[in-house]
LOVEX-772092 format. One record per residue (C-alpha): x, y, z. Coordinates in steps of 0.25 Angstrom, whole numbers, plus 2048, in hexadecimal, padded with zeros to 3 digits. Each point is the difference from the previous one (the first is absolute). Example, Ala and Ser with C-alpha at 12.3 -4.5 7.8 and 13.67 -1.06 7.14 Angstrom:
% residues 2
8317EE81F 80680E7FE 
//
This chain:
% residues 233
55E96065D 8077F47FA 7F97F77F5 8007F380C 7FA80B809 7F48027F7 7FF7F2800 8007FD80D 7F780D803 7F57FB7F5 8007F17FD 7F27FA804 8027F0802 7F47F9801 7FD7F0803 7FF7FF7F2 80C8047FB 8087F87F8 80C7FA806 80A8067F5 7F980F801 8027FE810 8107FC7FC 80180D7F8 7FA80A80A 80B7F880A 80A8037F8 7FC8107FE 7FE80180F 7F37FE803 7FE7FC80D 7F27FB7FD 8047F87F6 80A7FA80C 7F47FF809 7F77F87F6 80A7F57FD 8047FE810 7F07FE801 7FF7F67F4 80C7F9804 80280080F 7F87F2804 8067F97F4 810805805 7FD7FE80F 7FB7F27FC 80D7FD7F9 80880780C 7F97F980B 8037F27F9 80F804802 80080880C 7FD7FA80F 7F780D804 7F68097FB 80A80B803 80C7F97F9 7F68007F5 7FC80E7FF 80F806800 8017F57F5 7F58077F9 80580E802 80D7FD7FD 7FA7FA7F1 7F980B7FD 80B809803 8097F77F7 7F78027F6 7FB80E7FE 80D804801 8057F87F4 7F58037F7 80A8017F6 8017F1802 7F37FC7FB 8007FF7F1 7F07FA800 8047F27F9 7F97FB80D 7F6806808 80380A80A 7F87F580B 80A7F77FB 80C807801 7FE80480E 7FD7F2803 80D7FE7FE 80580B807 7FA7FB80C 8037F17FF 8108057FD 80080A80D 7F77F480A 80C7F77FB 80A808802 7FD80380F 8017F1803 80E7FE7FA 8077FC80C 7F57F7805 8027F1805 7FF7F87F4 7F27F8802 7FE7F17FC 7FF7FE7F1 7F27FE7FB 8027FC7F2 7FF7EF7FE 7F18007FC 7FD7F97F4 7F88057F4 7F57F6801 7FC80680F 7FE80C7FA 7F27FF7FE 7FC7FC80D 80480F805 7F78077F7 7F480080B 7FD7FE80F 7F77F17FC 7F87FB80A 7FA80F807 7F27FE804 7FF80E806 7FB80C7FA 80780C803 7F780980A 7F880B7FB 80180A80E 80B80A7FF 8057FC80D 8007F17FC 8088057F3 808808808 8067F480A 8027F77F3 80780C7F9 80A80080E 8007EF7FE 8068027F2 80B80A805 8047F980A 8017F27F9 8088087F4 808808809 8067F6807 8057F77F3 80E8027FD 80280C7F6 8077F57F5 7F17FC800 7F880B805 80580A7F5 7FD7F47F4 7F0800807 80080D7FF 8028047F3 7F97F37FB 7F37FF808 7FF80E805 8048077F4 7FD7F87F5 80D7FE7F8 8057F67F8 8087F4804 80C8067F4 7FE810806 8027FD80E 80B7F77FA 80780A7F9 7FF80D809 8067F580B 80B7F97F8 7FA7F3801 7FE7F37FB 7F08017FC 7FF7F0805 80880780D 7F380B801 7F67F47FE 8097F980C 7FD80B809 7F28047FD 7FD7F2803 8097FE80C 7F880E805 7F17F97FD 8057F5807 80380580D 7F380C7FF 7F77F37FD 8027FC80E 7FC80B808 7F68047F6 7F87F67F9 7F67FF80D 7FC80F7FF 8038067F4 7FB8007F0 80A80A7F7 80280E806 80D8037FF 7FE80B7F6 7FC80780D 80D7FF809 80980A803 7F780B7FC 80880F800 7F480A7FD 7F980B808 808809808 80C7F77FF 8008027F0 7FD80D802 80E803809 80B7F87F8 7F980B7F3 80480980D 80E7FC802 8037FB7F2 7FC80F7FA 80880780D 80C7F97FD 8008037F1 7FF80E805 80D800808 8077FA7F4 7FB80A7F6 80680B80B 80E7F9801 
//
């Protein structure tokens, strides 16, 4: 039995693990190791591939397709990021990719510095998000479909700020942009979701585009059978 055999046979990942323990065991083989870190990071990568993609399938093979780029590059990741943050990357870099090609879409970037201010929240919501699961649950499905249907130029900027939490000069970097150009977007996005929600809705967008349970479970299915057929080759 090989030394990654072993490795594969006997490593134990918990939800505890560190992140850079889970990245070793990858690279020696584990396939627990793999599963752990699809887990942690599937809702954040399908988040980012749905704010590109036009569909939840689109968004999946984006997903799969990441992950494969990734585990099989370990050699890539030298750790001066995070591994989170490296992916992240990976995944912006294929969603992009599969829209070169693309109509061009109209340009989104004349706002000026002293608006931005205005975008940082929704002003004027006077209702409080419902408590019921079902009632969370239609608001959930108003917040995908408001961000789904903004262009990608804004929906992928939303995304990563509003959903995802990154900085103005992150989300500037990992796209090539002008920061003022990301603040642009993110205010242009904020502008055309207050319409449609600012009658309904208080925060919540942490919550769309969720990728857990038995979906999260088969991309860690998919993801571990296709490394499987590369190792064979």
């Amino acid at each position: 039995m090989t030394a990654q055999s072993r490795a594969r046979d006997t490593y134990r990942a918990q939800p505890d693990t560190p992140e850079a323990d889970l990245v070793a065991g990858a690279r020696a083989g584990s396939e627990a190791a793999v599963r752990e870190l699809i887990r942690r990071l599937n809702p954040r990568l399908f988040r980012i591939a749905r704010g590109i993609a036009d569909s939840d399938a689109e968004a999946e093979e984006i997903v799969q397709e990441t992950y494969l780029t990734a585990f099989t590059r370990l050699g890539d990741f030298h750790g001066t990021a995070a591994f989170a943050t490296w992916i992240t990357r990976i995944a912006i870099n294929t969603a992009l990719m599969r829209r070169r090609g693309r109509p061009s879409v109209q340009d989104y970037d004349t706002v000026t510095e002293t608006e931005t201010p205005q975008i940082l929240a929704f002003p004027g919501l006077r209702l409080e998000m419902p408590e019921t699961a079902l009632a969370r649950a239609q608001i959930r499905g108003l917040l995908e479909q408001a961000v789904a249907e903004l262009p990608p130029d804004l929906r992928l900027p939303f995304v990563l700020h509003a959903v995802e939490g990154m900085s103005v000069l992150a989300i500037a970097r990992d796209l090539s942009l002008n920061p003022v150009t990301v603040r642009t977007r993110v205010f242009r996005a904020r502008r055309r979701l207050r319409v449609t929600l600012e009658r309904h809705v208080r925060g919540g967008f942490e919550a769309i585009f969720p990728f857990d349970g038995a979906r999260c479970a088969a991309m860690a299915d998919r993801v571990v059978a296709a490394l499987g057929r590369l190792r064979e080759r």
